[in-house]
C-alpha angles and dihedrals in degrees: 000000000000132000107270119219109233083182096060093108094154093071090240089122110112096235099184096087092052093038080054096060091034097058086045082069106254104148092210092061087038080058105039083049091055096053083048097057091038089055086058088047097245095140101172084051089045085047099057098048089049092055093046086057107036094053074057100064109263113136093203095057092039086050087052088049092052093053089034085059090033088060095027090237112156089000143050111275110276122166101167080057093044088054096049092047098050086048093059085057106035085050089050084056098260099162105208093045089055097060082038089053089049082048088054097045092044101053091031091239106163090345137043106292102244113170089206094063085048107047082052091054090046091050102048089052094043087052083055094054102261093152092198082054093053094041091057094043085060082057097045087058089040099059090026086236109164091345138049114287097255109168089179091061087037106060086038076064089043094054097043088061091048100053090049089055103271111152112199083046084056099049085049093055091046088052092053096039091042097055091043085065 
């Protein structure tokens, strides 16, 4: 297979040798195809190869699903879907779901809002780096929402984010440290 050009926005890319492997079943070429269409903007024909891929297995397709059903692009809006689908993914260790699953749990968006679930999402993607998710955490200790308050973790979170290049994390530490002075 050759590389495929995500940046081809102008529909020049030859889909027909991706479109090949994709239809023989393999789930990365099911998902390459889908960025492709949803590059074009054919969201219905994005939607489907994700969905071929990602009931295959693949946690970047099954993260697109979940924002595809999330937005109702391609699909009609689902959020009970959006929320099993990120699941699927933020259980296989997709990053970026996992903060998005907390997101989920916290609001109650697709499932019954539960602050500890999301305090433990947030937490498993703010331990991999994801500086929103750390940011968030600090918060989480802050308000006492779905953990103990706890300012002393919060502002280690704080400073995490910070550190990473968050800015709001940042103006937080320099009103705590500023008042300290």
């Amino acid at each position: 297979m050759s590389k495929v050009n995500f940046d081809d926005k102008n529909g020049t890319q030859d889909f027909s040798e991706i479109q090949k492997v994709a239809e023989a079943g393999e789930p990365g070429a099911q998902f390459v195809l889908g960025g492709m269409y949803l590059l074009k903007q054919d969201y219905a024909e994005a939607f489907s190869w994700f969905k071929k891929a990602a009931e295959a297995g693949d946690t970047e397709a099954q993260f697109y699903l979940s924002i595809m059903y999330k937005n109702g692009e391609g699909v009609e809006q689902n959020h009970a879907q959006a929320f099993l689908w990120a699941k699927k993914a933020a259980e296989a260790g997709h990053i970026e779901t996992q903060f998005g699953l907390a997101g989920m749990y916290f609001s109650g968006e697709g499932v019954g809002q539960n602050y500890a679930e999301a305090f433990s999402w947030c937490g498993k993607a703010a331990e991999a780096g994801h500086t929103e998710a750390q940011y968030n955490l600090g918060l989480m200790y802050a308000k006492g929402d779905g953990v103990k308050q706890n300012y002393t973790k919060a502002l280690s979170w704080f400073e995490k984010a910070a550190e990473a290049g968050h800015t709001e994390a940042q103006y937080k530490l320099d009103l705590v440290c500023g008042s300290r002075g």
